[in-house]
Each structure stands twice: as C-alpha cells, then as structure tokens.
C-alpha positions as CSV (number, residue, x, y, z in Angstrom):
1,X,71.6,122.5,99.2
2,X,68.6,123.7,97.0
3,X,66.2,126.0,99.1
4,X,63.4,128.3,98.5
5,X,62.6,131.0,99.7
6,X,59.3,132.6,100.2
7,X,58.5,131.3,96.8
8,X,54.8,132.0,95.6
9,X,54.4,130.2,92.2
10,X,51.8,131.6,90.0
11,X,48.2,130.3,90.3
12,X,45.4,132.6,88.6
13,X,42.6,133.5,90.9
14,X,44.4,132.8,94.1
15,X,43.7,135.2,97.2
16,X,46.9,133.8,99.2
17,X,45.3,134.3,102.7
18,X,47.1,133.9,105.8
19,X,50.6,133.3,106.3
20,X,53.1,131.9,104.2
21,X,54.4,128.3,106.0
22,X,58.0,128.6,104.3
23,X,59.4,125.7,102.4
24,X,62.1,123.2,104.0
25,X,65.7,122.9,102.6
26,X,66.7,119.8,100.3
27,X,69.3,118.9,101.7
28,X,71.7,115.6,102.2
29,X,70.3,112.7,104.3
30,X,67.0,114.5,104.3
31,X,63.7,113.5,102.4
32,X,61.3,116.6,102.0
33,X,57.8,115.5,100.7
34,X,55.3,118.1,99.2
35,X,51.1,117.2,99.1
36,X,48.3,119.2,98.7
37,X,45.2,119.1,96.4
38,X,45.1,118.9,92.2
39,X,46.6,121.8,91.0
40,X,47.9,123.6,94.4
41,X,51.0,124.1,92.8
42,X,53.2,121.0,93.8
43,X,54.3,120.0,90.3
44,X,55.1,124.1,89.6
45,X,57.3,124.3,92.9
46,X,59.2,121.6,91.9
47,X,59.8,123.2,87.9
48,X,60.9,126.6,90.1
49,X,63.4,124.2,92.0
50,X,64.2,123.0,88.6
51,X,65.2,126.9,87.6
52,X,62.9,126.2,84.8
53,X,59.8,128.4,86.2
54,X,60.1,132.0,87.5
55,X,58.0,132.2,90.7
56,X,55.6,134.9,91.2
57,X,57.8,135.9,94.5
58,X,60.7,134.7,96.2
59,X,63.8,133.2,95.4
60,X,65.4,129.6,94.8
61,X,69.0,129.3,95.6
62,X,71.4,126.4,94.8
63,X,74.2,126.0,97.1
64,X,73.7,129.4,98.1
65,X,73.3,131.1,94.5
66,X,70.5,132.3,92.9
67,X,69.0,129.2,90.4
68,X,69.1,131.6,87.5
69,X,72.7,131.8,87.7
70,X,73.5,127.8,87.0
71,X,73.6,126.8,83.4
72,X,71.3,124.5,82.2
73,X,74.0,121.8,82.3
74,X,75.4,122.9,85.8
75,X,72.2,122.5,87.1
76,X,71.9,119.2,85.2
77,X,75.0,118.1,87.4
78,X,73.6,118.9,90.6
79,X,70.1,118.2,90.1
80,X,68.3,115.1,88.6
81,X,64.0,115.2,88.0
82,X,62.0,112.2,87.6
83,X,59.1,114.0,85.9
84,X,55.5,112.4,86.5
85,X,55.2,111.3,82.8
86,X,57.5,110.5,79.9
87,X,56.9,109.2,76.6
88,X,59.8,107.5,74.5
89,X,59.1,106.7,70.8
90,X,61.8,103.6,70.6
91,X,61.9,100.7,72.8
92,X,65.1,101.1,74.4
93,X,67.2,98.3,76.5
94,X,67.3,99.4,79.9
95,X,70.7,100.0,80.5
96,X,70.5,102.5,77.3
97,X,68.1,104.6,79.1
98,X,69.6,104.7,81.9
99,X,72.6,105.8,80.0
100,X,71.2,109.4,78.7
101,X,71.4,110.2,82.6
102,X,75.5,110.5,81.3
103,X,74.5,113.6,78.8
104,X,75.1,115.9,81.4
105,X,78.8,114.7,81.7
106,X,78.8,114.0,77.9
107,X,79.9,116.5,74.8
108,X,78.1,116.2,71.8
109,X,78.5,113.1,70.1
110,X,80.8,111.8,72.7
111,X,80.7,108.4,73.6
112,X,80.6,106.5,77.0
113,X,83.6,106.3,78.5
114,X,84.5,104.0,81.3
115,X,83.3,106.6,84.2
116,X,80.0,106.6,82.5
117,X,79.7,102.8,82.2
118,X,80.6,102.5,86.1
119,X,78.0,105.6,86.8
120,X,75.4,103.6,85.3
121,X,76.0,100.2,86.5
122,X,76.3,101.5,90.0
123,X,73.4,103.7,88.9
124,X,71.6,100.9,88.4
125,X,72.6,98.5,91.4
126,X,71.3,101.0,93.7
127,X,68.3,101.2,92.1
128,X,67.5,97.6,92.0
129,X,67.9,97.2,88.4
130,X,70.8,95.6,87.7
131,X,68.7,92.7,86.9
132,X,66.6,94.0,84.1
133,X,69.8,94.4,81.8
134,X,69.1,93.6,78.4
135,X,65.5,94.2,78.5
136,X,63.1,96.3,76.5
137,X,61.4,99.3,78.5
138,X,58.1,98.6,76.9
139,X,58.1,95.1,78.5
140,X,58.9,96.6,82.2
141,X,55.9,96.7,84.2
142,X,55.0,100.1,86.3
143,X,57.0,99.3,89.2
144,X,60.3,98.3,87.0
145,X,59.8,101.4,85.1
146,X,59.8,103.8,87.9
147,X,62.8,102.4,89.1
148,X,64.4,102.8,85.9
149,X,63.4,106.3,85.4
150,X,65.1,106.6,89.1
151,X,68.5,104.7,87.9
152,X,68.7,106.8,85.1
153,X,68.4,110.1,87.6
154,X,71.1,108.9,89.2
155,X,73.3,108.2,86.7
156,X,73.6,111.7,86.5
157,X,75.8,111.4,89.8
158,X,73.3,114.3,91.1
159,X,73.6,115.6,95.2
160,X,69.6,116.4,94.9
161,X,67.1,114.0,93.2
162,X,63.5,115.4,92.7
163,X,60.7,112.8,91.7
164,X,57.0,114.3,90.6
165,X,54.1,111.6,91.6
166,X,56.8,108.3,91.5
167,X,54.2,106.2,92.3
168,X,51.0,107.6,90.2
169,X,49.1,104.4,89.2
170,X,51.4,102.1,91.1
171,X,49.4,99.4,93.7
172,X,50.3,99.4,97.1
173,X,53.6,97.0,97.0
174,X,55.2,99.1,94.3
175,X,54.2,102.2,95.9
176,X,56.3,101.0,98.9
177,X,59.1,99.5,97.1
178,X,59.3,103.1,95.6
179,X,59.4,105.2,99.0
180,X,61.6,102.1,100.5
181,X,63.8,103.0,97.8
182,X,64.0,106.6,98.1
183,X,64.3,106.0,101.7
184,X,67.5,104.1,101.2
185,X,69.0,106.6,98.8
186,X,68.0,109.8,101.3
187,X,70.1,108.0,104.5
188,X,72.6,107.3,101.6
189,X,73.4,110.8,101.3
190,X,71.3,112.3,98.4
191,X,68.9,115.2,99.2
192,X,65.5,114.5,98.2
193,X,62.0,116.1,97.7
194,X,59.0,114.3,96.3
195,X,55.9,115.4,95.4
196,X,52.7,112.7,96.3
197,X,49.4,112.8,96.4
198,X,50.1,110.0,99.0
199,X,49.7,111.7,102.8
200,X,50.1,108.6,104.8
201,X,53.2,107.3,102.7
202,X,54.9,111.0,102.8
203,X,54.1,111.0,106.6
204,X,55.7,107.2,106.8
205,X,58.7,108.1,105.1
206,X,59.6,111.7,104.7
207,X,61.7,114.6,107.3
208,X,59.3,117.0,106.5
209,X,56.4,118.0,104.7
210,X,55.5,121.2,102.5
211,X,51.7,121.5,102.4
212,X,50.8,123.6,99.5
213,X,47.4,125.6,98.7
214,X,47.0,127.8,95.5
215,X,50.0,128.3,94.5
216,X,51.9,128.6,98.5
217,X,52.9,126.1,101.1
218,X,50.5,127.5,104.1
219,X,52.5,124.4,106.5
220,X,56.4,123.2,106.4
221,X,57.6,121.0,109.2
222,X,57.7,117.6,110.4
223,X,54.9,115.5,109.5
224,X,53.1,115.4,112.8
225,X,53.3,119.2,112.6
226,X,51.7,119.6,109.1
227,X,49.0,117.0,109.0
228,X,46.8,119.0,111.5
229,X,43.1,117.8,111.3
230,X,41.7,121.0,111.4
231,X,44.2,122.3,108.5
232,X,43.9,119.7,106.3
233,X,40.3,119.5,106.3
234,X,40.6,123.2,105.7
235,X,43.0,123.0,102.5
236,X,41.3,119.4,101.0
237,X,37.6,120.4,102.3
238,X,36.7,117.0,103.4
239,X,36.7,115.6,107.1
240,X,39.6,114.2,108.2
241,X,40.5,112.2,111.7
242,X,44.4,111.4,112.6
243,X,45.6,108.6,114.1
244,X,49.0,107.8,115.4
245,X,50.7,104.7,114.1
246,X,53.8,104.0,115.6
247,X,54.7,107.7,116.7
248,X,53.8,108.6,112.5
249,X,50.2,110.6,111.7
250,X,48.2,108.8,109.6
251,X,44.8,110.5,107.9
252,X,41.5,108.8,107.7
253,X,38.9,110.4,105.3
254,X,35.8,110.2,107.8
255,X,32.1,110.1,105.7
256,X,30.2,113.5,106.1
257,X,27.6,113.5,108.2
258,X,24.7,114.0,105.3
259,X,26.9,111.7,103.4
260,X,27.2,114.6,100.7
C-alpha cells in the first residue's frame, strides 16, 4: 500500500486556504485518479509518491515505511511510473522496451534470464501487445505506444502502477482503450493512481478521486463526492453543471452568461 499523508507539495505563491481533503490509499483492486487545473500539483504528488520529491509537509509511506527509507531499486520493485513524456534516441523493437522494465530485477550487465522473458511476455499479453512483437516503436501510433509504455511498467512485476496524463493527445477511442485497460489491470489486483486532466473519464472509471489546488488536494473521496458543482467551479473558475449518467457524475462546462 503507498499512502500519503497530509502531503503539501511545494507551489510558490500558494495561500493553502481551507482545509486539507487528505489523499486516498493506493491500494490493490483500487484505481485512485488525481485532476485538477495546469500546475495544481498533480504531476508533483505523484514524483513524492515516487520518493523522488520531498513534500513541503507530510509524509509518504510504502507498505507502512517511510518512502525515504526504500532504495531506489526497492522502490523500483514495488512501484512502476509511466511518466507523461519520454524520448528514446534508437528505435527499439517493442519487446526490447518492454524489456528494460526487467532492470530492476537485473545486475549490471546481466542478461535476461527465463523469469525475465516470461515477465515480459506476460507483461505484454496483459497489455494487449503481444501482437506488436517485432515492431519498431517509432512506427507505433499513440495508442500502441501508450500501451507499450504500460507493458513495460509491468514488466517490472510492480504491486502499484502510477501513470502521469496516459492519454495526453490521445482521441477519444484510445483514451478509452487506455482507462479500459487500467480498469482491467486495477480489478486484477494492481493498485493504481492516475493522474488526468480527463474529469468525466476519472469519474467513469476510477474508486476515488484526489482533487488538487496549489499544491494540496482540497477533496478525496468517491467521485460523486469530489465533483461538486460548486467546488469545482471554485478550483477551475469556470461554470460547471453535473449530470448523472448511469449512477457516475459527469461535468458539463456551461457558457458564461456575458460569454466572457
């Protein structure tokens, strides 16, 4: 279980009004999704998560211990990050990306041993990318390449799988094959938190929401507990209506009156 704890993450200027809305536990069988505006702090929470950002206050604990105390290649054994963007300067086959999700397990300049050639080819399967074998990643197109990134992550046989903005620049059917996915690997056991710009998929899919707002989550719960109207307008500034579909919240932007 990865949980934090009161966590403030640093955000210069903030005034940190009100009261502090907590942050749910990652834990297995349960998808945690964190919005909130550019620059609220989503993409920091999840580096504090990580262990690889201090928070201003609070505390992250891993199975109960303080982050800081897991090596970097502990951590790397528990946790696996999709990050929102990655450049690779070779054009890799797939199933050789997918492969450096074994370095955790590796020693340097050790090979791939059977175990790692099973983690990856189930790594893959559950993915969906079993049938992209043999092909280069600069030929995949966004949708393929996500779920690569996510095979690799899961190669690395993690319990917690963190994803920053899996489906930036993605059209709508690969944004849902995405959160389908992570759907299916959540109810298969794997504790997940992503962090989306996408309300209405995050409501669709997710077992709770973090709301975050310079630098804090102000709102932690189940989804038809964080997407208030009256709170979201507050922490996006822009009118909001919600509308039940299906026993799930789903926000409408609504036109200001002067249209401004």
């Amino acid at each position: 279980m990865l949980a934090a704890h009161d966590v403030t993450i640093p955000y210069p200027g903030a005034s940190h009004p009100g009261g502090h809305g907590g942050t749910p536990a990652v834990q297995p069988g349960r998808l945690v999704a964190v919005v909130g505006p550019n620059g609220s702090g989503k993409t920091s929470l999840l580096r504090a998560l990580l262990g690889s950002l201090r928070p201003d206050a609070g505390r992250v604990e891993l199975d109960g211990r303080p982050i800081e105390a897991w090596s970097a290649r502990d951590r790397a054994r528990r946790i696996a990050a999709v990050a929102q963007r990655e450049d690779y300067p070779f054009s890799w086959r797939v199933e050789e990306l997918v492969g450096f999700g074994r370095y955790a397990w590796l020693g340097a300049l050790e090979p791939l041993g059977a175990r790692d050639r099973a983690a990856i080819a189930d790594a893959m399967a559950r993915a969906d990318v079993a049938g992209l074998t043999g092909r280069r990643i600069d030929t995949l197109s966004g949708g393929e390449w996500q779920r690569v990134r996510i095979a690799r992550a899961l190669a690395q046989e993690p319990a917690i799988l963190l994803l920053d903005e899996p489906t930036a620049s993605l059209d709508l059917g690969h944004e849902m094959e995405i959160f389908e996915l992570l759907r299916r690997l959540t109810d298969g056991g794997i504790a997940s938190l992503v962090v989306t710009h996408h309300l209405n998929l995050a409501a669709r899919f997710a077992d709770a929401m973090v709301l975050m707002n310079e630098g804090r989550a102000v709102a932690s719960g189940p989804p038809a507990q964080v997407l208030e109207a009256g709170l979201v307008e507050r922490v996006f500034a822009w009118p909001v209506a919600i509308r039940d579909e299906d026993g799930v919240p789903q926000i409408v932007p609504r036109r200001r009156p002067d249209g401004v």
